[in-house]
N, C-alpha and C positions, 0 to 999 in steps of 0.2 A: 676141552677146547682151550688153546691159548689165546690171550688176549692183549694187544698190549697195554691194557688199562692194568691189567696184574702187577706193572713194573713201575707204575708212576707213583708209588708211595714208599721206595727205597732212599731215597736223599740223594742219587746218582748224580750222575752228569747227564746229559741226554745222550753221547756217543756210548758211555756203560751200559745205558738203559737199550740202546738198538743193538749191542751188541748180543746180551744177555738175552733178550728178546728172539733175535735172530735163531742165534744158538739152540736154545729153547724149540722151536718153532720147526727146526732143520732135524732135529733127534725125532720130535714127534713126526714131523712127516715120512723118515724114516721108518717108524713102527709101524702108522696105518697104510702109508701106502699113498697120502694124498697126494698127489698131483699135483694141485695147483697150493697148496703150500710150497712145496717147493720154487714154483714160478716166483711166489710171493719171498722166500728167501733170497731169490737172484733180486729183487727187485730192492728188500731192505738193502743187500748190500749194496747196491751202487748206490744209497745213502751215504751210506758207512762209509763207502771209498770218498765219496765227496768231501765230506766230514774231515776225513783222516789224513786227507793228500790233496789239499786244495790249493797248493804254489799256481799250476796254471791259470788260479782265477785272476792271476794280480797281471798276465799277460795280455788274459782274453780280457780284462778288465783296461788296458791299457788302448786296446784295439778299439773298443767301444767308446773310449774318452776319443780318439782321432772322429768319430764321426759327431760328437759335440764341440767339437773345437772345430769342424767343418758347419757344423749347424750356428755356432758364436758368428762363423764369416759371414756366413749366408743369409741369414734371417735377424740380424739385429735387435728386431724391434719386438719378435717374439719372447714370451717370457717359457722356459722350458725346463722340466728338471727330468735326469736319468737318472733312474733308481735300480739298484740288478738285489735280487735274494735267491737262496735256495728252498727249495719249499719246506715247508716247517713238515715236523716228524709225524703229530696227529694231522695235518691236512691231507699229508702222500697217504697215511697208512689207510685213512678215512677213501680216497679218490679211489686207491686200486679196490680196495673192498666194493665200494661203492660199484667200481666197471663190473666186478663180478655181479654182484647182485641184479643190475643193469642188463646185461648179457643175459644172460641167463633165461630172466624174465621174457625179453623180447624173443628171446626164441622159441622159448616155449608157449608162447601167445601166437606166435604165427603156424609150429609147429606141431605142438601140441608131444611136445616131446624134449628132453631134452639136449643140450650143446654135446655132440665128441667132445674129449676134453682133451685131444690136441688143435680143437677148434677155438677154444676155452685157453688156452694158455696164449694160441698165437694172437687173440686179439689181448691179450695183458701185457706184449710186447711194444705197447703205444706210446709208450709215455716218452713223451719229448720236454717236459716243462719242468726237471726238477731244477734245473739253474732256467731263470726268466729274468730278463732286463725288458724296463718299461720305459716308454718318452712320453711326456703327459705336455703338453703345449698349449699356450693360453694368449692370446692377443689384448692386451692391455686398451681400454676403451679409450682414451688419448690419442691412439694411433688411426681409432677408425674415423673417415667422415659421417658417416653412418652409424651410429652404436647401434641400430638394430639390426647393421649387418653382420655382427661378432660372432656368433652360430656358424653362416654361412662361409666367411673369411676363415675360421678358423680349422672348419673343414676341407677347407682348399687345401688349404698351407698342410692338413695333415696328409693328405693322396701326394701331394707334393715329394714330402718328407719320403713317404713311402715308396717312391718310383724308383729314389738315389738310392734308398738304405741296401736295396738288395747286391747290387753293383760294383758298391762300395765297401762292404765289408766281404764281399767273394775276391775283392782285390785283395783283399788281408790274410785271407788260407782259409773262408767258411766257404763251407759249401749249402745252400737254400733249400729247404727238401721242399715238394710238392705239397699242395693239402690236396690233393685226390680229390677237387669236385667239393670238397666239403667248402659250406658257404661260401662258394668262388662269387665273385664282383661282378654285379652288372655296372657298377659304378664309370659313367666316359672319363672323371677324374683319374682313373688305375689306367695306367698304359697296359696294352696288351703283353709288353714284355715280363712283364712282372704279375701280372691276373693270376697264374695258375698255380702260386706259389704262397695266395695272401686267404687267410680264413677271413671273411668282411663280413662284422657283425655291424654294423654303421648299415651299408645296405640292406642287411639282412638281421634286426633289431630282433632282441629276445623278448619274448614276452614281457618277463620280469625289467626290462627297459636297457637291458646289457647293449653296451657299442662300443667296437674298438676294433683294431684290425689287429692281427695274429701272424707272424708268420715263423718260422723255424730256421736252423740253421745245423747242422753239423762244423765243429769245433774240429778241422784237420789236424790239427799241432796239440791239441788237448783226447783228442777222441773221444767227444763226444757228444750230445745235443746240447743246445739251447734255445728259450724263443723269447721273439720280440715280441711288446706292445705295444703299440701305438694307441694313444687316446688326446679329446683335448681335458682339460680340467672341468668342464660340466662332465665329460663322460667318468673322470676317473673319480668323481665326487657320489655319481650314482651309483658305482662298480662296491666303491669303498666304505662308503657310511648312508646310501641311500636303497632304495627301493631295489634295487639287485641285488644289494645284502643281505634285507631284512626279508622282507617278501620273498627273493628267491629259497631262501632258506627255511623259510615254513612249506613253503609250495614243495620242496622236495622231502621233509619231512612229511607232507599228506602221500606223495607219491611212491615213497617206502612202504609206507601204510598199504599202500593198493598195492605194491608187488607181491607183499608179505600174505594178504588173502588170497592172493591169486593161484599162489606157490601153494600145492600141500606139503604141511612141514614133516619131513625127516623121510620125503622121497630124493632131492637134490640136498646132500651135505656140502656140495659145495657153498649152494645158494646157503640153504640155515647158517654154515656156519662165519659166510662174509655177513650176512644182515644182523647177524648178532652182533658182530665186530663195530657194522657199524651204527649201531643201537646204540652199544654202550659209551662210544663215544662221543654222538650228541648229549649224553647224560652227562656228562663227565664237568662235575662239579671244580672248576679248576682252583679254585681259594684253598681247595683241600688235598690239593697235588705237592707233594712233596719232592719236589726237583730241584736238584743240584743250579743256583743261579737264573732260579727262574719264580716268579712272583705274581700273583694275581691278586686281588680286594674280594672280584665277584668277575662274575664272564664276560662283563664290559672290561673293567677297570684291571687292565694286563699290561706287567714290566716284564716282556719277553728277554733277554739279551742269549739266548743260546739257542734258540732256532726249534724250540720245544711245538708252537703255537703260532705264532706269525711269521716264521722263516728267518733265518741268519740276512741280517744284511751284506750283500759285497758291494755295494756301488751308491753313491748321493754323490750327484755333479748336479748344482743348481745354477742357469743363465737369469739375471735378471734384464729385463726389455731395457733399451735402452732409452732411458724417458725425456724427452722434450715437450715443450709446451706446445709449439705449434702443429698442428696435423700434417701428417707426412700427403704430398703433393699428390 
């Protein structure tokens, strides 16, 4: 089986490393026959392509600054920063493994059998977030009469945000896709024009304490997806370094665990061979990773610059509130 832990102690670049990988991956599916290898080859490469032919980020990127220099007009007082990345190489490689393993599971827990593997490939055709731009918004306690209304205000201003964004950037050449029902808004903040198009984890809180609202867009002029985040800065603070990091991430560690007993090994190759993949990559000691421009101490203390681990940067636009001393009326 290939892995792409196999490639991360070459001195590469990470684009040689997906290439190589790829390649690799694409001959053996060739030989056995697998299936969703291949799916998973289509998938590195629209990495690859990203990677290798990114000019329309600096346009889609330019579209997305018009709705912060809409948000500068509009909301003064907010303090807000726009952040856009691509998703880093071990988190996508980790996510699609992960769906298979995912899938797979649940279906054979209902069925007792398991997925077609044209069933199997078409739900790996999901991913819409390997470019995501976030708005993370925080109302400065100066502005409120109330400090302990900060939560609440802050929340507004975010369903707010959220009514224009869809509107506003379909005026630009995106097109909004749907979320299907998934976490759809009971929220009366979310107009109904816009409800059927927003994932709302704010109404619909994850366990682990996850909030934010989600929504997608199709890229006409680029071809291709991208998705929005909306959060205020308590949610992106938990998302980020609190209890939906850490905790989310054991909890899904235990719940591999159950899948892994659940499964008997070497009936579904599909499943063994995504939960191996994504085994080894929770293990994966990154101080000891030899990558081209990429640097770790230990698994906290990481100097990313090439999209190996926390994802390439394409966007940091920061507004700061606009601060006076007396309370806005």
């Amino acid at each position: 089986m290939i892995t792409l832990n196999d490639y991360l102690y070459s001195g590469d670049t990470v684009l040689k490393i997906l290439k190589k990988y790829t390649e690799d991956l694409r001959q053996s599916a060739a030989q056995t026959g697998n299936e969703v290898d291949v799916r998973h080859c289509e998938f590195l490469s629209q990495i690859m392509e990203l990677l290798e032919h990114n000019d329309f980020l600096t346009a889609q990127s330019q579209k997305i600054r018009e709705f912060y220099k809409y948000m500068a007009r509009e909301y003064p007082y907010l303090s807000f920063t726009f952040k856009g990345r691509i998703k880093s190489l071990i988190r996508a490689e980790a996510k699609f493994n992960g769906y298979v393993v995912e899938y797979i599971y649940d279906y054979y827990t209902k069925n007792g059998t398991y997925p077609p593997v044209p069933e199997l490939q078409e739900r790996l055709n999901c991913f819409r977030d390997l470019i995501a731009y976030r708005i993370v918004i925080s109302m400065p306690k100066c502005h409120l009469k109330n400090p302990d209304d900060g939560e609440r205000e802050e929340i507004r201003y975010l369903y707010e945000i959220a009514n224009v964004l869809k509107g506003f950037l379909e005026e630009r050449g995106f097109t909004a896709e749907p979320a299907g029902g998934v976490k759809e808004s009971d929220s009366p903040l979310l107009s109904d024009a816009v409800r059927p198009y927003y994932r709302d984890y704010i109404a619909h809180v994850d366990p682990d304490g996850y909030r934010s609202l989600h929504i997608t867009f199709f890229d006409n002029s680029a071809k291709c997806y991208m998705e929005m985040q909306l959060r205020t800065k308590r949610m992106d603070d938990i998302a980020e370094i609190g209890p939906a990091n850490h905790l989310g991430y054991e909890k899904k560690q235990e719940s591999d665990r159950a899948r892994r007993d659940a499964i008997p090994e070497g009936e579904c190759v599909y499943f063994d061979e995504a939960y191996e993949r994504c085994r080894r990559l929770h293990e994966l000691e990154l101080a000891k990773l030899d990558v081209n421009m990429f640097a770790a101490i230990d698994n906290s203390l990481i100097n990313d610059g090439c999209g190996l681990y926390r994802g390439r940067l394409i966007l940091p636009y920061e507004h700061l509130s606009r601060f006076q001393n007396d309370l806005i009326d």
